[in-house]
One Martini backbone bead per residue (centre of mass of N, CA, C, O) as a GRO file, in nm:
protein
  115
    1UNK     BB    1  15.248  12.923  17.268
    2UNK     BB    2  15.243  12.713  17.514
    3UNK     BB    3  15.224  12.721  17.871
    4UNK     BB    4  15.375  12.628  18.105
    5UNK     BB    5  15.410  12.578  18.445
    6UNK     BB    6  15.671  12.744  18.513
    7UNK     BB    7  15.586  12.982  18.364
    8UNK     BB    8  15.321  13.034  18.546
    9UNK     BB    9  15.550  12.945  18.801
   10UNK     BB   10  15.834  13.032  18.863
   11UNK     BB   11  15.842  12.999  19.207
   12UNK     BB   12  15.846  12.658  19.158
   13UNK     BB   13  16.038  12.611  18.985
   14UNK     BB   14  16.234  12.338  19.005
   15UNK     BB   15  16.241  12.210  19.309
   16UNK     BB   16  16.170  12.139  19.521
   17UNK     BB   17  16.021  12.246  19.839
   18UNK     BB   18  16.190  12.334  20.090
   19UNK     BB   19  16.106  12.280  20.408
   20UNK     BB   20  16.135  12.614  20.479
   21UNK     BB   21  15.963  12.733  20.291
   22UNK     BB   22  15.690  12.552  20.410
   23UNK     BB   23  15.707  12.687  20.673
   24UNK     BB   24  15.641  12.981  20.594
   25UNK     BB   25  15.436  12.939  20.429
   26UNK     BB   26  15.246  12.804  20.639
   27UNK     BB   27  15.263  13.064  20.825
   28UNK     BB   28  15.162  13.309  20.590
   29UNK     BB   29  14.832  13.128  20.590
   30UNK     BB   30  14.787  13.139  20.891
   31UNK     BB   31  14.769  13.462  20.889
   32UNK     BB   32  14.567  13.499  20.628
   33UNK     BB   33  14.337  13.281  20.787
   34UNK     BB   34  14.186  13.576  20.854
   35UNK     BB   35  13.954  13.739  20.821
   36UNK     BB   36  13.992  14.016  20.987
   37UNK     BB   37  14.266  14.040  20.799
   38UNK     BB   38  14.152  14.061  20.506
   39UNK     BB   39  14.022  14.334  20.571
   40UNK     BB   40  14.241  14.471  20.664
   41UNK     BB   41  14.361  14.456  20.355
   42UNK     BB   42  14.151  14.569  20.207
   43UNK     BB   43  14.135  14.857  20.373
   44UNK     BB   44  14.435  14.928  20.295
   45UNK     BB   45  14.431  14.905  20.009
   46UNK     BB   46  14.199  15.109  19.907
   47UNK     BB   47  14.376  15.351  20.053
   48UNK     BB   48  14.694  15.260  20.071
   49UNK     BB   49  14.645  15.433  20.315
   50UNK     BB   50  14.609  15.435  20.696
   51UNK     BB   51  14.442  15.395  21.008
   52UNK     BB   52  14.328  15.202  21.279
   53UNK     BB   53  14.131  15.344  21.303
   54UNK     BB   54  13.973  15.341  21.059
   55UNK     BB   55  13.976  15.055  21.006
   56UNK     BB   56  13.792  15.002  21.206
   57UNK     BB   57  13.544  15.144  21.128
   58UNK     BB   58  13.506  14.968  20.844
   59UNK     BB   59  13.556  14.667  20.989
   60UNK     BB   60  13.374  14.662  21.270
   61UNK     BB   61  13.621  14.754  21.493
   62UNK     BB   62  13.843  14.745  21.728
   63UNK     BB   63  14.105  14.923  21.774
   64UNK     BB   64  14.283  14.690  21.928
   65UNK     BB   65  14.218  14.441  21.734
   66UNK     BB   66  14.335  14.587  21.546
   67UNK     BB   67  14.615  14.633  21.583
   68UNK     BB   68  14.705  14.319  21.657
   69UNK     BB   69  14.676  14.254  21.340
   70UNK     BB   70  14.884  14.437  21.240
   71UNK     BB   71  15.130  14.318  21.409
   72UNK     BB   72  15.114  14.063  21.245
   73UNK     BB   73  15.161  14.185  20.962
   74UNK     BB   74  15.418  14.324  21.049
   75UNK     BB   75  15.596  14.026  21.139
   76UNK     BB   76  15.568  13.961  20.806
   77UNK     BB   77  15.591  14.214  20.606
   78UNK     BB   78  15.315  14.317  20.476
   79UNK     BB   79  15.323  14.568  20.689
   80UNK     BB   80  15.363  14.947  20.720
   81UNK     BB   81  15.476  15.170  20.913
   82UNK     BB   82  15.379  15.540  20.981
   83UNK     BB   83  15.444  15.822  21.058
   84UNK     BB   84  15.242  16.108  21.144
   85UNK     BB   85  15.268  16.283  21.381
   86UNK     BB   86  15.030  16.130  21.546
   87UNK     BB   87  15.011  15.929  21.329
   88UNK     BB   88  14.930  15.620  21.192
   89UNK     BB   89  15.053  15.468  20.881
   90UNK     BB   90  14.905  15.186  20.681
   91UNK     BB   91  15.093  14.953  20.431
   92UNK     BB   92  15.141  14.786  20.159
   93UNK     BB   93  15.453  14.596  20.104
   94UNK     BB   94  15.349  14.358  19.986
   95UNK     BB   95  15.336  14.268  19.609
   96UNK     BB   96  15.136  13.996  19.657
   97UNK     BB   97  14.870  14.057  19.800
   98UNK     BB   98  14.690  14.180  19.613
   99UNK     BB   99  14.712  13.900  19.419
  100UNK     BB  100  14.628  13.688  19.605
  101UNK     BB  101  14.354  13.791  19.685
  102UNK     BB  102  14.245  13.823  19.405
  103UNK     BB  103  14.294  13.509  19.363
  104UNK     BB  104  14.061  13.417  19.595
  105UNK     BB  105  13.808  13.565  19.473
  106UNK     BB  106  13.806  13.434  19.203
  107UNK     BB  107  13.777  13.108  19.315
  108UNK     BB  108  13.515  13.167  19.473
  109UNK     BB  109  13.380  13.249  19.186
  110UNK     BB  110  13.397  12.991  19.037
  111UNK     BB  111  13.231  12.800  19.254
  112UNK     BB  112  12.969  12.964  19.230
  113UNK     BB  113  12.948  12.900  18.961
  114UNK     BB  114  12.932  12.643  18.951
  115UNK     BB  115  12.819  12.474  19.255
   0.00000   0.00000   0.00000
């Protein structure tokens, strides 16, 4: 049996999309739209859990750059931190950015297999 649009997309199915969801929805892609927060949001994905030295290291960022953009994606409900002793430690909390992020590199890779 061939699958609708509403089974592809559970969270789409029903009414219109409120004008509060497109708004929230426009504001987390606001979010996302920033090269340097999707690597940072990538190397916190690959190690699971991180410091913000570690991702500024991995992403070639100053440690406060990467604090700021950390901040942003925490005000967002994104990412969550947690001390250990004197560290703290950054981890992805939204079980939906792992699978946005690769499907957005999944379009990419599609577009450029196309030309």
């Amino acid at each position: 049996m061939a699958k609708t649009r509403k089974d592809q997309f559970p969270h789409l199915a029903g009414d219109l999309l409120p004008e509060r969801s497109a708004e929230g929805l426009a504001e987390l892609f606001k979010v996302l739209a920033n090269d340097g927060r999707l690597r940072i949001l990538h190397a916190i994905h690959l190690a699971g859990e991180i410091s913000p030295s570690d991702i500024a290291e991995r992403v070639d960022a100053s440690q406060q750059a990467v604090s700021n953009q950390l901040q942003r994606l925490a005000d967002q409900r994104i990412v969550h931190a947690r001390r250990e002793g004197q560290r703290v430690l950054y981890r992805i909390i939204d079980p939906c950015i792992p699978g946005l992020m690769d499907l957005g590199v999944c379009l990419l890779s599609e577009r450029d297999r196309l030309g």
